[in-house]
C-alpha positions as CSV (number, residue, x, y, z in Angstrom):
1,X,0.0,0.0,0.0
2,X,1.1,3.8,-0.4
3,X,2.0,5.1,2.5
4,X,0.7,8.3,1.3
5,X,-3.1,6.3,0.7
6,X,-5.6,6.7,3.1
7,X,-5.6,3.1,4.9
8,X,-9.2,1.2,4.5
9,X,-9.7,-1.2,7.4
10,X,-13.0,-3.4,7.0
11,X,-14.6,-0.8,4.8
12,X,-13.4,1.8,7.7
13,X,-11.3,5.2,6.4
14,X,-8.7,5.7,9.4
15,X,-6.5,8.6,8.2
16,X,-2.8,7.6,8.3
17,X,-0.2,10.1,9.9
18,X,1.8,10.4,6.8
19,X,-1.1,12.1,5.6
20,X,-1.7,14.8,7.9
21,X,-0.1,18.2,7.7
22,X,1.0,18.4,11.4
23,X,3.4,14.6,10.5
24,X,6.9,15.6,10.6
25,X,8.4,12.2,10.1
26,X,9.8,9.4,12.5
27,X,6.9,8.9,14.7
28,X,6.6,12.6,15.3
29,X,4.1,15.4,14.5
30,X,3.3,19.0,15.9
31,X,0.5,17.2,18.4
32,X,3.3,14.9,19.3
33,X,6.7,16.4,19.5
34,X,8.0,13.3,21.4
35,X,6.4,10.3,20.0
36,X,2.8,9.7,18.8
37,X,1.3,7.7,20.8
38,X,0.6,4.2,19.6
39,X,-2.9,3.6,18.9
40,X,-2.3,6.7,16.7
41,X,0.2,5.8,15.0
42,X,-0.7,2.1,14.4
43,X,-4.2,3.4,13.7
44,X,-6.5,2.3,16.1
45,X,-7.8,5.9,17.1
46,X,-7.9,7.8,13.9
47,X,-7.0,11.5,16.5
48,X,-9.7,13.0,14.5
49,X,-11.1,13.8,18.4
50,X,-8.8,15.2,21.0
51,X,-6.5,13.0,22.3
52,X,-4.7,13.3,25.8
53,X,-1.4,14.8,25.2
54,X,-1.8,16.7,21.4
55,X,-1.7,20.1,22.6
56,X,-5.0,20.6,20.5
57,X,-3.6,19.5,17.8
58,X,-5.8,16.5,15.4
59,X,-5.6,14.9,12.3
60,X,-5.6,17.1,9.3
61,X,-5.5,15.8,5.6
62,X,-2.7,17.1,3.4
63,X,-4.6,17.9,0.5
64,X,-1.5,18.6,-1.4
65,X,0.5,14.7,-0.3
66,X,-2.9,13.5,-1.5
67,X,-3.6,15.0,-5.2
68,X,0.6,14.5,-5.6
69,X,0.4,10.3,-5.4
């Protein structure tokens, strides 16, 4: 799969952090300066909600990673 793809689990979108504009790379975003946590990053919250921790800070699509695949 792309990595840049939105992931489809049992007919379930769940955005993927190399998607969002906030990712910076490594397990890492502007939510998660440290680490993301891992039900984020293994996608089993999708951090479209507040999550403890993201400084306000949730999932964003990068329209511009998305139309560039």
């Amino acid at each position: 799969m792309n990595k840049l793809d939105i992931d489809i689990v049992d007919s379930y979108e769940v955005p993927s952090c190399s998607t969002c504009i906030h990712y910076l790379g490594e397990s890492k975003c502007k939510a998660f300066k440290d680490n993301i946590p891992f039900d984020i990053i293994y996608g089993l919250n999708d951090h479209i909600n507040p999550f403890k921790g993201d400084n306000g800070i949730q999932y964003e699509k990068d329209e511009k990673l998305i139309e560039n695949k």
